[in-house]
C-alpha positions in Angstrom: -159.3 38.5 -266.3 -156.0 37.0 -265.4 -155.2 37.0 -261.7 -151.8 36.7 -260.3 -152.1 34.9 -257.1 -148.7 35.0 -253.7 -146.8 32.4 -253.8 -148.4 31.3 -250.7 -151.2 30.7 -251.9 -149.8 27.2 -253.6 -149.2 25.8 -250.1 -153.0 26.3 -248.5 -156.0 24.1 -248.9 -159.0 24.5 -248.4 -160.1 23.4 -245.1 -161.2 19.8 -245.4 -163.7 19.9 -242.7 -165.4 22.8 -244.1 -165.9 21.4 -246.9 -167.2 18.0 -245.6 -169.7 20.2 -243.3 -171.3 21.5 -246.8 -172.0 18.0 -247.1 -173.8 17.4 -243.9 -175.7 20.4 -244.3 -178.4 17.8 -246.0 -180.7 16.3 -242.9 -180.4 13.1 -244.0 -176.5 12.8 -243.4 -175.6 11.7 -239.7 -172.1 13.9 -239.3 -169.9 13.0 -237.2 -167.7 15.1 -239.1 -167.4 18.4 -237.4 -166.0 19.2 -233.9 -169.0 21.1 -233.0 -170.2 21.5 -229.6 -173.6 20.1 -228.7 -176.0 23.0 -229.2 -178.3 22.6 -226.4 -174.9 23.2 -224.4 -175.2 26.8 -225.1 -176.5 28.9 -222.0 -179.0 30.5 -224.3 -181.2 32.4 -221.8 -177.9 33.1 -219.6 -176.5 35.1 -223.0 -179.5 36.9 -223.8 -179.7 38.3 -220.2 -176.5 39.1 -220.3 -176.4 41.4 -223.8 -179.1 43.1 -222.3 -177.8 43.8 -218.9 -174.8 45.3 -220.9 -176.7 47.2 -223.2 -178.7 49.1 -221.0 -175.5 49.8 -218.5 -172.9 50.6 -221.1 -174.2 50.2 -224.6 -172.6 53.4 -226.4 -169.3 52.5 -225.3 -169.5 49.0 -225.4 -170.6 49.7 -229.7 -167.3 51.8 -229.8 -164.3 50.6 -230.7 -162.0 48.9 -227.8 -158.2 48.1 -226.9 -155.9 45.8 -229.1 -155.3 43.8 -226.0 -159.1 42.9 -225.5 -161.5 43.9 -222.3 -159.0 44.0 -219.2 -161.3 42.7 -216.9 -161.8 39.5 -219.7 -158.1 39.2 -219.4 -158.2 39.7 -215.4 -161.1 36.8 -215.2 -158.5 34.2 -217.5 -155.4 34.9 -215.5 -157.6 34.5 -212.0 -159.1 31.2 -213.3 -155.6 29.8 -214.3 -154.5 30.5 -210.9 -157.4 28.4 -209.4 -157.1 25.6 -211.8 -153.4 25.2 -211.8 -151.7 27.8 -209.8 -150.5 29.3 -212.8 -149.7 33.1 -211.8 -150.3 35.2 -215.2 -150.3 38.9 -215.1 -153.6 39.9 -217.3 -151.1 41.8 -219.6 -149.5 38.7 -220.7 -153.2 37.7 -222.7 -154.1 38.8 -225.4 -157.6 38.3 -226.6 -158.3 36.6 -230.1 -160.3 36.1 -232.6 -160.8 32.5 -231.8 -158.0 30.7 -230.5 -157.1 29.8 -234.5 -156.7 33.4 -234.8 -153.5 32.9 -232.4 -152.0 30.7 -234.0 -152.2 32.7 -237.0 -150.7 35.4 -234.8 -148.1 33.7 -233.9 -146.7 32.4 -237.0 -146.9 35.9 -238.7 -144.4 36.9 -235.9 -142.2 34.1 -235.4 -142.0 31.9 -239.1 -139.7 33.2 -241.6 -140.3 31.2 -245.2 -137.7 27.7 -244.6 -138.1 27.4 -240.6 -138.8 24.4 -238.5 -141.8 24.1 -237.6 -142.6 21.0 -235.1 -146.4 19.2 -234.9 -148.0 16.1 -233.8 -148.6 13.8 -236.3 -151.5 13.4 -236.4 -152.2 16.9 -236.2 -154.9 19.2 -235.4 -155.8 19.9 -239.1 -156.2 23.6 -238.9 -153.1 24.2 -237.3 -151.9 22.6 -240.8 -153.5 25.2 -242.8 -152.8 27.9 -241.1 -148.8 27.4 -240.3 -148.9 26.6 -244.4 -149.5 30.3 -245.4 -146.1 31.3 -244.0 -144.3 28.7 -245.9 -142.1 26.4 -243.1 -140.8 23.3 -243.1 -142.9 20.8 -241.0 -141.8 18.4 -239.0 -143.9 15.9 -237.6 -143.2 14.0 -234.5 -145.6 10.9 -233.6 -147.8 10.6 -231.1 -147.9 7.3 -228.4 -150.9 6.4 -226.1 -148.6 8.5 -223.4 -147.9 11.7 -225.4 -145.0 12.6 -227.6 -142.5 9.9 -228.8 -139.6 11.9 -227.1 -137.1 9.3 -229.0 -138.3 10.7 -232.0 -138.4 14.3 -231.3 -135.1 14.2 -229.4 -133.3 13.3 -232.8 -134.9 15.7 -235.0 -133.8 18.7 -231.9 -130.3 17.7 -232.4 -130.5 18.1 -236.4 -133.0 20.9 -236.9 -133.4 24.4 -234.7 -137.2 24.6 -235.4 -139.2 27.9 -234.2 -141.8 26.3 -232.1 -143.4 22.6 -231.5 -147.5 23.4 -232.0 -149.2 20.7 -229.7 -152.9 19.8 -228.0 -151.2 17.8 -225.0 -154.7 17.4 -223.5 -157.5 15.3 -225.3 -155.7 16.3 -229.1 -157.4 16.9 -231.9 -158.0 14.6 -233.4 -156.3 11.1 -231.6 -158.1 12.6 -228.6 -155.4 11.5 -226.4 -153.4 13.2 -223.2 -149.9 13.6 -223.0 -149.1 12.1 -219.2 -148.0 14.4 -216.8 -144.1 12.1 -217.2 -144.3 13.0 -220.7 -144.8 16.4 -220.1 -141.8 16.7 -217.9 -139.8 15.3 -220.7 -141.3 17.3 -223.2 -140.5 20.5 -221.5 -137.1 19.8 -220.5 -135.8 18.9 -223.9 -137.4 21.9 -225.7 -136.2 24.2 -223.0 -132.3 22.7 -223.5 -132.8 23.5 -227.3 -134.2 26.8 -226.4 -137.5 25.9 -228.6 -141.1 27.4 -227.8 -143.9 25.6 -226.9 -147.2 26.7 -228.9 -149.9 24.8 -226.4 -153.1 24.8 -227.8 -156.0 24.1 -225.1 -159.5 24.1 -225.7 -160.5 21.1 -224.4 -159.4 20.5 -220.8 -162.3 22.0 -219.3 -163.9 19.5 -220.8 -162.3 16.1 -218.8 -165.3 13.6 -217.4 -162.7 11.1 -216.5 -159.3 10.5 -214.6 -157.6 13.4 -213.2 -156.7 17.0 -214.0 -153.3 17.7 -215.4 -152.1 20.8 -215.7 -150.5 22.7 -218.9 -146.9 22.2 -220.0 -146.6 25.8 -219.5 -146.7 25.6 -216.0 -143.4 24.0 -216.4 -141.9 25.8 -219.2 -142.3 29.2 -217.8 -141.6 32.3 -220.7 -140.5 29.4 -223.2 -144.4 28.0 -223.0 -147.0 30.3 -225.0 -150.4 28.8 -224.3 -153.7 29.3 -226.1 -157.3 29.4 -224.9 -160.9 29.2 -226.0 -164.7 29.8 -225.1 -165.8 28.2 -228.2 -166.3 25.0 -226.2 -167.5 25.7 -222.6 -169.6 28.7 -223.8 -169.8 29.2 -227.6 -168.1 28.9 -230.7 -169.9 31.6 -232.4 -168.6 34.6 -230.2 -165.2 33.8 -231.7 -163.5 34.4 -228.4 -160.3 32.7 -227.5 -156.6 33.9 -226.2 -153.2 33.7 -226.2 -150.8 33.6 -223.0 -147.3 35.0 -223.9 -144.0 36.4 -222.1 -144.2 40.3 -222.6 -140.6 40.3 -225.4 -143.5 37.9 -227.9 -146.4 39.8 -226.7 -145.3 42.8 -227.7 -145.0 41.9 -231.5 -148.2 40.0 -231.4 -150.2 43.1 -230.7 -148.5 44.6 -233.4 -149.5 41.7 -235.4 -153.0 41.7 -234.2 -153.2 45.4 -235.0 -152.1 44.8 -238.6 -155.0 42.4 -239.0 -158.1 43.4 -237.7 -157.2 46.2 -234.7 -159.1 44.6 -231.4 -160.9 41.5 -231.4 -165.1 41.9 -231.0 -165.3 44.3 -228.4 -169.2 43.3 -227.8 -168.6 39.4 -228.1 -165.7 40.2 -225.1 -168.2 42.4 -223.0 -171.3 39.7 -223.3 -169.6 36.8 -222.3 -167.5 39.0 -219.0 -171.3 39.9 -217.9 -172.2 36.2 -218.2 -169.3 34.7 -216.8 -169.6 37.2 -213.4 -173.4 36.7 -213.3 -173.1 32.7 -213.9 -171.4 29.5 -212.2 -169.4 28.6 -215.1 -168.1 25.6 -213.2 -171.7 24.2 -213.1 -172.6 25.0 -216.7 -169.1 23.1 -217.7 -170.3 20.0 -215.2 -173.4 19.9 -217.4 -171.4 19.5 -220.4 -169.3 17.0 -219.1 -172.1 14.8 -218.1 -173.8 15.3 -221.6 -170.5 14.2 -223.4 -169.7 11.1 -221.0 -172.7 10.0 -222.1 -172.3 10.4 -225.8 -168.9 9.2 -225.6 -170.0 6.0 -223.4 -172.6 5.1 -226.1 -170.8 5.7 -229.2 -167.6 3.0 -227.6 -170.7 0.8 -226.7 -171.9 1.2 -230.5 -168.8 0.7 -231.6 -167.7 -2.3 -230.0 -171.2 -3.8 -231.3 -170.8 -2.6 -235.3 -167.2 -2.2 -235.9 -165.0 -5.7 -237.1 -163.1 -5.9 -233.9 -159.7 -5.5 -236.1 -160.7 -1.3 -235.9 -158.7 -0.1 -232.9 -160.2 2.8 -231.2 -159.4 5.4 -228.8 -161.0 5.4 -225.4 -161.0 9.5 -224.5 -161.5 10.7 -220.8 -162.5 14.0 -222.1 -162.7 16.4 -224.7 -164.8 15.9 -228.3 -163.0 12.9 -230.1 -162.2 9.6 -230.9 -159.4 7.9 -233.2 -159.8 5.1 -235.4 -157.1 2.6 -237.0 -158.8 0.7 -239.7 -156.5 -2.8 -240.7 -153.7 -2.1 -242.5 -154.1 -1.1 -246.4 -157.3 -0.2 -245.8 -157.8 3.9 -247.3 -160.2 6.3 -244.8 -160.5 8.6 -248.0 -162.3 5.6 -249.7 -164.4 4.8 -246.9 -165.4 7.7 -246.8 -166.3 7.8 -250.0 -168.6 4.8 -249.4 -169.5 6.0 -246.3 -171.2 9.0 -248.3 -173.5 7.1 -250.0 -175.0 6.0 -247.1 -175.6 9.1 -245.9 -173.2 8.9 -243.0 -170.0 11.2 -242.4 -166.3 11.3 -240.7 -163.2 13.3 -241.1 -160.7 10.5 -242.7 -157.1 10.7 -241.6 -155.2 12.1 -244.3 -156.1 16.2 -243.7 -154.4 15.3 -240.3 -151.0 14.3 -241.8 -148.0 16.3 -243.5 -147.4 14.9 -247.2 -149.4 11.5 -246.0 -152.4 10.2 -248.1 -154.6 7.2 -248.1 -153.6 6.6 -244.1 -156.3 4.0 -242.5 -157.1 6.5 -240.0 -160.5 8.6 -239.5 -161.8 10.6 -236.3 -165.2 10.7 -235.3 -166.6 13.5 -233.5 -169.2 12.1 -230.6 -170.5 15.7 -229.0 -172.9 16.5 -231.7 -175.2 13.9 -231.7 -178.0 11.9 -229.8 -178.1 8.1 -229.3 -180.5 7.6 -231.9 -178.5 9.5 -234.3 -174.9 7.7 -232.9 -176.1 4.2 -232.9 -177.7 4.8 -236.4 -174.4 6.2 -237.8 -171.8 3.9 -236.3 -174.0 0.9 -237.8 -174.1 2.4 -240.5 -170.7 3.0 -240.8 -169.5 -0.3 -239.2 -171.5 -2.2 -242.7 -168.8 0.2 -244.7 -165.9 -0.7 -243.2 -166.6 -4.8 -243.0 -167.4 -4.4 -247.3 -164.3 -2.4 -247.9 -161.9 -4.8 -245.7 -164.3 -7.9 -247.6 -163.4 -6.2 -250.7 
């Protein structure tokens, strides 16, 4: 049979980590591969009392089929929490609920990237972003990242000789440097995109998910109409509800429900009606508290393991939230190689290369800290530390 593939289809990988994650699928790999929340996060009990609450109140309508915009009292509960967190006054209308917050993205670009635009991202970037801009063919740009945020030298001179679509950016604890863009930065940020008349795509799944230093709030509560912000629950409820959102000025709303109607009509209309019932019957802000205690910890004691197996010539981020950390092996040394080693002793990363734009063989690797206990991350990192000291020997 011979197949005739799009064009597209050239330009798309296969997602790296998903791959990797087949690996680690065998209980003797230590993974610190996958940006997977910690399982026993999960308000298991809280969920199950929840589907059934809603099963016996509503359950014929709640199996029907629901609104392309997603549950209006979902969408009423995200624009009153922004509102708390941030002061940020969003009219429910303005969300739209996803399939997962990727599925936004995926929204987005269907509406706004013709084949040949200018597309901005971080570099590194969040590597799924990557794959999922790549199907509609743009040019990307990549602007570097500091300890502080975006190098706004950098992006400045690529705004003066390119007219790109949108900058795509995690300003708080990216994926996968796991750093914050200061609240200086931000300021910056916004001003020069809004003086280029460029959108902000501001992904933000993780700031719920700060255990240190103080709350900063998005970049859209600057930017106004020009900032589009996405959302998840994947990490402060559950990733396998595949419920996320997308904030958006009404003129871009309106094509994305178009968009989302084209693709799969109205995002799980049971998922949307469990997790309302469980987030008006719960204290979310105590369930995230528990989280953030759990991940302190893991984060503390894989930087404590760290500092005790690594060479001391492996620079490594120091997050105050979120699910990752960044490592900078020395100079020439290849995180695809390492890994390769690093396989054989049952261990596992995400090297840096999936995170970069036409980049390959970088000395860069992120390791995911959420998803593992102490025995498991002192284990892994020594592991992993024995690697990296015979590949730099070598």
């Amino acid at each position: 049979m011979k197949l005739i593939f799009a064009e597209r289809m050239k330009y798309v990988k296969k997602s790296f980590i998903r791959e990797i994650l087949k690996i680690t699928q065998n209980p003797e790999v230590i993974s610190f591969a996958g940006g997977l929340p910690n399982p026993s996060s999960f308000p298991l009990e809280e969920i199950e009392t929840a589907t059934q609450k809603i099963l016996e109140k509503d359950g014929r309508s709640i199996l029907q089929y629901g609104t392309t915009e997603g549950y209006l009292p979902l969408r009423t509960y995200i624009a009153e929490r922004y509102d708390k967190r941030f002061g940020l006054k969003i009219n429910p209308e303005e969300i739209l609920i996803t399939n997962g917050s990727q599925q936004a993205l995926d929204l987005l670009s269907k509406a706004l990237i013709n084949e040949g635009d200018d597309v901005l991202i971080e570099r590194p970037a969040y590597l799924g972003a990557i794959q999922s801009l790549s199907f509609y063919q743009p040019n990307l740009l990549s602007v570097t990242l500091n300890d502080d945020g975006v190098d706004l030298e950098s992006l400045a001179k690529l705004l003066e000789t390119h007219q790109p679509k949108f900058f795509y950016s995690v300003p708080t604890f990216q994926n996968p440097s796991g750093l914050t863009y200061s609240l200086e930065n931000r300021k910056e940020l916004a001003k020069l995109l809004t003086q280029h008349n460029v959108l902000l795509v501001e992904d933000d799944p993780y700031s719920e998910l700060r255990f240190l230093g103080e709350e900063i709030p998005p970049i859209k509560c600057i930017m106004g109409d020009y900032g589009i912000l996405l959302g998840s629950f994947s990490k402060i409820v559950s990733p396998g509800m595949r419920l996320g959102w997308v904030v958006a000025a009404p003129e871009i709303m309106d094509k994305l429900i178009i968009a989302k109607q084209a693709a799969d009509l109205h995002t799980n209309n049971f998922s949307q009606r469990v997790v309302y019932q469980y987030l008006i019957d719960n204290d979310l802000d105590a369930h995230i508290e528990k989280i953030k205690v759990m991940y302190k910890a893991r984060c503390t004691f894989m930087s404590e393991m760290i500092k005790q197996y690594f060479p001391p010539e492996v620079k490594v981020t120091q997050p105050e939230g979120g699910m990752f950390m960044w490592a900078t092996l020395p100079d020439g040394i290849s995180s695809m190689k390492l890994m390769e080693l690093a396989a054989m002793e049952k261990v596992a990363f995400v090297p840096g290369d999936p995170f970069y734009v036409n980049e390959i063989n970088v000395p860069t690797l992120r390791l995911n800290y959420t998803n593992s206990d102490n025995v498991l991350i002192e284990e892994g990192i020594k592991r992993l530390g024995t690697v990296i000291k015979t590949l730099m020997n070598a």
